[in-house]
C-alpha positions as CSV (number, residue, x, y, z in Angstrom):
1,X,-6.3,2.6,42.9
2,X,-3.9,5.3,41.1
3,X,-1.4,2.6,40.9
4,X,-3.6,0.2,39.4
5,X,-5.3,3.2,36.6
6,X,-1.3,3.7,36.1
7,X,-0.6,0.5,35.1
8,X,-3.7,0.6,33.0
9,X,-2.7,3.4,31.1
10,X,1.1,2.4,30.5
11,X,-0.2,-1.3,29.0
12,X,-2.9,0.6,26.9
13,X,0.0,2.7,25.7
14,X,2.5,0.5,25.0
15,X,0.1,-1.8,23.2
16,X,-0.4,1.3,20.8
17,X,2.9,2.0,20.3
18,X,3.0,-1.5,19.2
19,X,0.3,-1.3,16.8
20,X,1.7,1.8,15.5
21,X,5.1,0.0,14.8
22,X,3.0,-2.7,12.8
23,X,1.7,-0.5,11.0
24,X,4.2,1.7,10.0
25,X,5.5,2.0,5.9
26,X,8.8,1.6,5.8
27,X,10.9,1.4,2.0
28,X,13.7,-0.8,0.8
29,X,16.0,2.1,0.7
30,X,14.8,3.2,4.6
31,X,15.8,-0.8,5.8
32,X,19.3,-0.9,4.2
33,X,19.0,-2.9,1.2
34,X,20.1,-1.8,-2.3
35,X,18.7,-3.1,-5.3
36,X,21.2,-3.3,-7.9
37,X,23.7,-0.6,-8.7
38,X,22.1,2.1,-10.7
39,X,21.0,5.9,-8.8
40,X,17.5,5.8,-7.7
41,X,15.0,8.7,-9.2
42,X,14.4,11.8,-7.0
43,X,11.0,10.0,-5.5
44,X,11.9,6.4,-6.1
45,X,8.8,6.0,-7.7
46,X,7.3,5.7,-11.3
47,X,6.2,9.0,-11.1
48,X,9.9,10.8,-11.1
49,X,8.9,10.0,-15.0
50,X,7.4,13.7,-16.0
51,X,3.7,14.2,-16.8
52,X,3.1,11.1,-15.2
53,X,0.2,10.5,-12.5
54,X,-1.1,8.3,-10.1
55,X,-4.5,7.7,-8.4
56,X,-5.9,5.2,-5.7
57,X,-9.4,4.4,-4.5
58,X,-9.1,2.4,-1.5
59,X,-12.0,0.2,-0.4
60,X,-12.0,-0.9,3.0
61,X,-15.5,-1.5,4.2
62,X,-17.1,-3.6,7.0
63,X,-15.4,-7.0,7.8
64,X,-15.3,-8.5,4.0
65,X,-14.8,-5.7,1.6
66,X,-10.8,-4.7,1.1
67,X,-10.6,-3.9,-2.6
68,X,-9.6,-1.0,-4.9
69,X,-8.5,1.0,-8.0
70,X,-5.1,2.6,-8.9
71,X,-4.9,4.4,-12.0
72,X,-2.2,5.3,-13.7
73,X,-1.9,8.4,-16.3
74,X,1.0,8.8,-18.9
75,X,0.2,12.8,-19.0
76,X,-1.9,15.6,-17.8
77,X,-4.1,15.8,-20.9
78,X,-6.6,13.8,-23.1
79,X,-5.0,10.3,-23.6
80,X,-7.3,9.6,-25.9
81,X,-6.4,12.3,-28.0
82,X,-2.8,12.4,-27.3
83,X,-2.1,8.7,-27.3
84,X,1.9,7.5,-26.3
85,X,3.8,4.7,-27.7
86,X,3.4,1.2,-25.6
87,X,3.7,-2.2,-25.5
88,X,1.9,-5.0,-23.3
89,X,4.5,-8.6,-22.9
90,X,2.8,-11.1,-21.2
91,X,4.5,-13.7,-19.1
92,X,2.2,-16.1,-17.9
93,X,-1.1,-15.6,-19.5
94,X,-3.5,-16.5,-16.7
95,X,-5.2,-13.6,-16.2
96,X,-7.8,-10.5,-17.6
97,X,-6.1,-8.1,-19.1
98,X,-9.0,-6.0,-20.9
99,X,-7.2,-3.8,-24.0
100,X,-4.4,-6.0,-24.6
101,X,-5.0,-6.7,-28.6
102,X,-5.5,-3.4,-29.6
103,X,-2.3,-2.3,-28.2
104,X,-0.6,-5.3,-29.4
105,X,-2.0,-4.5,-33.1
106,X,-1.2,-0.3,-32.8
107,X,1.5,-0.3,-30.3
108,X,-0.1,3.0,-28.5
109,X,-2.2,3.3,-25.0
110,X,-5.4,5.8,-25.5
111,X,-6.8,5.3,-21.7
112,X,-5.6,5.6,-18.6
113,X,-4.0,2.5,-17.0
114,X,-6.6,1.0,-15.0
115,X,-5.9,-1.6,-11.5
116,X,-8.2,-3.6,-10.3
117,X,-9.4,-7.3,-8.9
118,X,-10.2,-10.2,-11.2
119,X,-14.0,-9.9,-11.4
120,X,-14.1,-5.9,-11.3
121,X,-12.3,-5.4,-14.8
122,X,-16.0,-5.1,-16.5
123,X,-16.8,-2.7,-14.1
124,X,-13.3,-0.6,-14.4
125,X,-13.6,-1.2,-18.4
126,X,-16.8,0.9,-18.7
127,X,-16.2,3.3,-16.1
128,X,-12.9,4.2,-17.6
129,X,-14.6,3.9,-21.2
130,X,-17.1,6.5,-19.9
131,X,-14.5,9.0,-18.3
132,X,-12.5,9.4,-22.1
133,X,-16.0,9.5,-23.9
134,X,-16.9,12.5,-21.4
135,X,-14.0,14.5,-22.1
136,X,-13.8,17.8,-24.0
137,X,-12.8,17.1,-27.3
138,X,-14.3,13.4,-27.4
139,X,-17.9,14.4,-28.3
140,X,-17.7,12.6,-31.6
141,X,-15.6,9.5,-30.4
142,X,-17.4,5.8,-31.1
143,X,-14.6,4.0,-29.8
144,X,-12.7,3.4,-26.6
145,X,-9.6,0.8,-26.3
146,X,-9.2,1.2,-22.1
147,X,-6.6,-1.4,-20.8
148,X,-7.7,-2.0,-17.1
149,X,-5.2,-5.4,-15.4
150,X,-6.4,-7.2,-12.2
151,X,-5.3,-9.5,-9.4
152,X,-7.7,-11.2,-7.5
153,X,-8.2,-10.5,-4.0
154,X,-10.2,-13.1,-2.9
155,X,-8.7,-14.2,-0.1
156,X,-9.0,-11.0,1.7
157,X,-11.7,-9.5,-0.1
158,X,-15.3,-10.8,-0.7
159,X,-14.9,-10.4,-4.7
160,X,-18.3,-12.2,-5.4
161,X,-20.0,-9.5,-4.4
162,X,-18.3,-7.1,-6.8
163,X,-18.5,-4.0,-4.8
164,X,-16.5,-1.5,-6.8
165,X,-18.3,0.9,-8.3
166,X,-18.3,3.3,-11.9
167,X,-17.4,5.8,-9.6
168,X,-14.6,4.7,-7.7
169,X,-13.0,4.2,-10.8
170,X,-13.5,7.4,-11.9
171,X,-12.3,8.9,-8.1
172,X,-8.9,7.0,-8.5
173,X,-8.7,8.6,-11.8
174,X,-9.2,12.1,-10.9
175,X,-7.0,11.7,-7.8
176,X,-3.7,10.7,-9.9
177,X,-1.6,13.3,-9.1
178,X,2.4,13.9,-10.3
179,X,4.7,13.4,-6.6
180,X,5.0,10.9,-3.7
181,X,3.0,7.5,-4.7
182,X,1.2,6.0,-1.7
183,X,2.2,2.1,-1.2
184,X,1.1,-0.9,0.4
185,X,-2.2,-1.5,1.5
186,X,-3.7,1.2,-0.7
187,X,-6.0,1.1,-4.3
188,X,-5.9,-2.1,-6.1
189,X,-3.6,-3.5,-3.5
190,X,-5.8,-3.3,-0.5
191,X,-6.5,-7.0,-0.7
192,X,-3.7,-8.8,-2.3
193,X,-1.3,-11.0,-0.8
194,X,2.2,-11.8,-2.0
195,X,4.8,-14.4,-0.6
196,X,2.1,-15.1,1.8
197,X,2.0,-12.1,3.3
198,X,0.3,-8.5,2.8
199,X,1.3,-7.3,-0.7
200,X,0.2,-4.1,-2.3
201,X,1.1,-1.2,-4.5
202,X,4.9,-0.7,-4.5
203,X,6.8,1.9,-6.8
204,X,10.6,2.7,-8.0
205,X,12.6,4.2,-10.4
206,X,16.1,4.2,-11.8
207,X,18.2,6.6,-14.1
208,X,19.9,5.8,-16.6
209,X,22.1,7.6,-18.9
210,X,22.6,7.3,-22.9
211,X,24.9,9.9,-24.3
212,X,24.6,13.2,-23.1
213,X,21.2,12.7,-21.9
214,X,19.5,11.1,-19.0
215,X,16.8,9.3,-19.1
216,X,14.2,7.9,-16.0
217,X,13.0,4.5,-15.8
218,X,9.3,4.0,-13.2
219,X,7.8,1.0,-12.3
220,X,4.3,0.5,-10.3
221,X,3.4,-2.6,-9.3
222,X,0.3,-4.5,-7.9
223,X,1.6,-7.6,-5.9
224,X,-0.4,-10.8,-5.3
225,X,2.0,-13.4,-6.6
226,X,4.8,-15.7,-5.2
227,X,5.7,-18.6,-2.8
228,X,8.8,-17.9,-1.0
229,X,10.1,-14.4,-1.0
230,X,13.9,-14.0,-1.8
231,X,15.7,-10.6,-0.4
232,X,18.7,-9.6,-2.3
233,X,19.5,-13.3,-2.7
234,X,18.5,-14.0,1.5
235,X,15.7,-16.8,1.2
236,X,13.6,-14.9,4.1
237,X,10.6,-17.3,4.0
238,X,12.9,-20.4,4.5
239,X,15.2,-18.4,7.2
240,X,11.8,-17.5,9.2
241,X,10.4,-20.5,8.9
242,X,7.1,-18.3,9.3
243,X,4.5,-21.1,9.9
244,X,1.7,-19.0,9.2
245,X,2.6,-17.9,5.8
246,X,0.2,-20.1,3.5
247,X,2.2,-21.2,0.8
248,X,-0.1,-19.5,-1.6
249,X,1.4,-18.6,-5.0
250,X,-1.9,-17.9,-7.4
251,X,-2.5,-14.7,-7.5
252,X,-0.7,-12.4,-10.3
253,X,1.5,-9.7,-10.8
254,X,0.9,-6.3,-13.0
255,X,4.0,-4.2,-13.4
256,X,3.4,-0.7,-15.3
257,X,6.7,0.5,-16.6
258,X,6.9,4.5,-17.4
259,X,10.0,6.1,-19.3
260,X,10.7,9.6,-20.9
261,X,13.3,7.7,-23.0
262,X,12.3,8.0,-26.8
263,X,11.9,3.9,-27.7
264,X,9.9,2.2,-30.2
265,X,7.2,-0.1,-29.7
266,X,9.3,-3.2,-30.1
267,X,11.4,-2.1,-27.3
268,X,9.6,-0.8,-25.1
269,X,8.0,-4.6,-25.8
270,X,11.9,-5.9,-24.3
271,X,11.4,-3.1,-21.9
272,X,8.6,-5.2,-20.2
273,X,9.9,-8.5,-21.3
274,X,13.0,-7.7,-19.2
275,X,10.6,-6.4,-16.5
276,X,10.4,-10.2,-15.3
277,X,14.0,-10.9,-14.6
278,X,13.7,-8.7,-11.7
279,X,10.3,-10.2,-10.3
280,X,12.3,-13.9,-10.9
281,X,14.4,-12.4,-8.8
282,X,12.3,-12.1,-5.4
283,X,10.6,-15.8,-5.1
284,X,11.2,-19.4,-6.1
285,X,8.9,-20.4,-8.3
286,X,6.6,-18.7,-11.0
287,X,3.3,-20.5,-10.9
288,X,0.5,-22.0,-13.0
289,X,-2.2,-19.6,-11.5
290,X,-0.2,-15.9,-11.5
291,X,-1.2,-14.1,-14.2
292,X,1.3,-12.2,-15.0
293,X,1.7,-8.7,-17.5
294,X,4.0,-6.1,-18.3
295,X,2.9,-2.7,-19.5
296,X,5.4,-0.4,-20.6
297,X,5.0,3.0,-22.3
298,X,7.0,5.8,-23.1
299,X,6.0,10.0,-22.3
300,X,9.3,11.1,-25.0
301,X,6.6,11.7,-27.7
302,X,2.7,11.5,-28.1
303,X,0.7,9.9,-31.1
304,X,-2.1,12.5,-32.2
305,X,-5.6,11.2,-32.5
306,X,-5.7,12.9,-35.7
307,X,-2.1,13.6,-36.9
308,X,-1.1,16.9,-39.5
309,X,-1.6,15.7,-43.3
310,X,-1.6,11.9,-41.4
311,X,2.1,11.7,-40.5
312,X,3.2,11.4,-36.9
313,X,6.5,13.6,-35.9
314,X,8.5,10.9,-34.4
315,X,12.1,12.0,-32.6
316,X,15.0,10.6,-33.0
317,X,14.6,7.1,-31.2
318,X,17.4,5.5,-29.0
319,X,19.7,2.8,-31.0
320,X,19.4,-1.1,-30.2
321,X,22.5,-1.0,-29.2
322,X,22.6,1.3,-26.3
323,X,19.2,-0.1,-24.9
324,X,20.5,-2.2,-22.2
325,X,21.2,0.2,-19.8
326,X,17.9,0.5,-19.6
327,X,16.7,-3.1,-19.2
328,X,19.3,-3.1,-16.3
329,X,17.1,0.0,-15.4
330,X,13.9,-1.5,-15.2
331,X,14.9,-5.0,-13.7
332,X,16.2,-3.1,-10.8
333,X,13.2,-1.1,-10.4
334,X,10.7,-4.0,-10.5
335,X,12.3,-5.7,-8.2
336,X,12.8,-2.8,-5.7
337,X,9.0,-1.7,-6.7
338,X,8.0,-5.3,-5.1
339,X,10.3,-5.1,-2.1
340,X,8.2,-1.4,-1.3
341,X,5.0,-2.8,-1.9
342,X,5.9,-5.8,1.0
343,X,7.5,-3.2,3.6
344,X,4.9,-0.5,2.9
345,X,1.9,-3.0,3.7
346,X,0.1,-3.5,6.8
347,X,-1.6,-6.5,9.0
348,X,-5.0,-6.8,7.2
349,X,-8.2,-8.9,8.8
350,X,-10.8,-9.1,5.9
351,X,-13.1,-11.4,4.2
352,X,-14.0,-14.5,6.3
353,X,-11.6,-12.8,9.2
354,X,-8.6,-14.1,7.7
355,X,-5.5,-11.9,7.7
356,X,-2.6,-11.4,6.1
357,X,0.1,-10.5,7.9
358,X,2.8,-7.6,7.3
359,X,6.3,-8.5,6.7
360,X,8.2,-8.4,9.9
361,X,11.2,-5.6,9.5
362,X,12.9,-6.6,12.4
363,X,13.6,-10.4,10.4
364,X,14.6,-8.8,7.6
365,X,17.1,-6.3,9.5
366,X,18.5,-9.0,11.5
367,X,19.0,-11.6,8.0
368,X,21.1,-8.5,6.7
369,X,22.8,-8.3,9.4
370,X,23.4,-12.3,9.4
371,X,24.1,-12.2,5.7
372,X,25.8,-8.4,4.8
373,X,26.5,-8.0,8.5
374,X,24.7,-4.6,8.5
C-alpha cells in the first residue's frame, strides 16, 4: 500500500511540474534569439522610456469570461493638463479606435492610453473620460479626447456579455506603475490569440543614439493577429505542422510606441508607420479582418493645457536626416515586443471551453538549433 501512495504521489508530482513548465513566461532574449542588432533597454520594455507607466486589469472569471484592460501613461501627472506630442498611423483600418481624429487634427494625447476588446471601448471611453474629469485641476474641464484601442477576444472570451466594468478601467489605470511590465496572458491580452496560439501583452525597447545623446525607443503590444508565425526568418507554424493551430488571422494588432527622443508630430507619425515593418516581419499574410494601429508619442516635452502668453516651449527637435536610427529602433522592438507577448503566454480554456494553446519553447529551441545551430 506505501508503494502504491508512492507512486501516487511521484505521478501527481510530476504532472505538476509539467503544468508548471507550461506555464512558465519565458522572453525572446531568455530563449536565444536576437532581434535585430541594436542594445536592448535596461528592462526590455516600453517602460525603460522615463515617466512612463503601465497598468493591467486582468479578468479571468468562471469558464467564459477572459478579458481585460492595460493602460498605458506617458507621465506621472495630469495628462490632460500636460498633454505630449503623438501621432496615431493606421495600417489596416478594421477596427475601433476611439480618439483617433482629434489626435490626427492636434497631434497631442490628453488621456491615458486605454486597451481593451472590441465591444468594451464604450465602456473604457467613459471610464477613462471620467478618471481625467475627476482629477485636481480638471474641475472646470467640458471636454475629454480619451483614445482607448481594442482587439476582440471573442474566441476565448464571452464578449457579448460585456463584462468589463467603469471600474476596472479605472483599477488598470491606477496600477500603471514605472518598472518590469507583466506579459502574456495578462490585461487586454487575457483573451487574444495570435498565430493561432495564446497571444497577449508583450513589451521591448531599443536605444539608439543621435549625437551625443541617447535616446530610448518602447513598444507595448496587444497581440491577436496573424496566420503563420515567422521566427527570425524560421517559418515555425509550417516546421511544426501544429494541426491544432486554427488558421485564424482576424483579430488586430495595437502597438503603443513611447520615446524620450524630441520628434515632431509628423515623425513620430513615420515612427508608427515604420512600426509595421517589424510586425510584417513575424507572419505571412496581413489580413482583411486585423485591425491594425500604431500609436506613438514622445515624453522629450509636454504641451500645456493652457500655455504662458499661448506659446508652447518646444526644444530643439531631432533633424529628418538622422531619424532612421530610430525607425531601425522601433521595428526591432515591435517585433521582439510580439515574440514576448507569444513566449510569455499561457494555455488558456475559456469561452465555450475552447483553448488556445501556448507556444511550445521546446520547438522553437530545437528550429534554432536546426536553423542557427544553437
Amino acid at each position: 500500500m506505501k508503494h502504491a501512495y508512492l507512486i501516487l504521489f511521484v505521478l501527481i508530482l510530476s504532472n505538476t511540474i509539467n503544468s508548471q513548465e507550461m506555464n512558465k513566461k519565458f522572453r525572446t532574449k531568455e530563449i536565444g534569439i536576437n532581434v535585430g542588432t541594436m542594445e536592448r533597454g535596461k528592462l526590455n520594455s516600453i517602460t525603460d522610456v522615463s515617466g512612463v507607466l503601465v497598468g493591467h486589469k486582468t479578468l479571468i472569471m468562471g469558464e467564459n469570461i477572459r478579458t481585460g484592460v492595460t493602460a498605458v501613461l506617458p507621465h506621472y501627472g495630469n495628462v490632460f493638463k500636460e498633454k505630449v506630442p503623438a501621432a496615431i498611423y493606421v495600417f489596416n483600418g478594421f477596427g475601433k479606435l476611439a480618439g483617433y481624429t482629434q489626435v490626427e487634427e492636434l497631434g497631442n494625447i490628453e488621456s491615458p492610453i486605454i486597451l481593451t476588446n472590441t465591444l468594451s471601448v464604450g465602456t473604457a471611453l467613459k471610464a477613462t473620460v471620467n478618471y481625467l474629469l475627476n482629477l485636481s485641476g480638471n474641475e472646470e474641464v467640458r471636454s475629454v479626447n480619451a483614445v482607448v484601442g481594442e482587439t476582440n477576444d471573442g474566441y476565448l472570451n464571452d464578449i457579448r456579455g460585456m463584462n468589463v466594468t467603469e471600474q476596472d478601467v479605472i483599477d488598470a489605470i491606477t496600477l500603471a506603475k514605472s518598472g518590469t511590465v507583466e506579459e502574456g496572458t495578462v490585461g487586454a491580452g487575457t483573451g487574444t490569440v495570435a498565430f493561432g496560439l495564446k497571444g497577449g501583452i508583450g513589451t521591448s525597447s531599443r536605444l539608439a543614439t543621435i549625437g551625443n545623446k541617447t535616446y530610448t525607443v518602447g513598444v507595448l503590444v496587444q497581440t491577436n493577429f496573424g496566420r503563420e508565425l515567422i521566427i527570425n526568418g524560421i517559418p515555425y507554424t509550417k516546421e511544426t505542422k501544429h494541426e491544432e493551430v486554427k488558421r485564424k488571422e482576424d483579430g488586430s494588432c495595437i502597438i503603443v510606441i513611447a520615446t524620450d527622443a524630441p520628434l515632431a508630430t509628423q515623425n513620430l507619425k513615420r515612427l508608427a508607420k515604420r512600426s509595421f515593418i517589424g510586425m510584417g516581419r513575424t507572419t505571412t499574410v496581413m489580413s482583411n479582418g486585423s485591425g491594425d494601429y500604431a500609436i506613438a508619442f514622445s515624453t522629450a516635452y509636454k504641451i500645456p493645457h493652457e500655455p504662458v502668453n499661448q506659446i508652447n516651449e518646444i526644444p530643439d527637435l531631432i533633424d529628418n536626416n538622422a531619424i532612421t536610427i530610430l525607425f531601425q529602433a522601433v521595428e526591432e522592438a515591435t517585433q521582439e515586443a510580439i515574440y514576448n507577448s507569444l513566449f510569455a503566454a499561457t494555455t488558456i480554456m475559456g469561452f465555450k471551453g475552447r483553448i488556445a494553446e501556448s507556444i511550445s519553447i521546446d520547438s522553437v529551441k530545437k528550429l534554432l538549433l536546426k536553423y542557427n545551430g544553437n
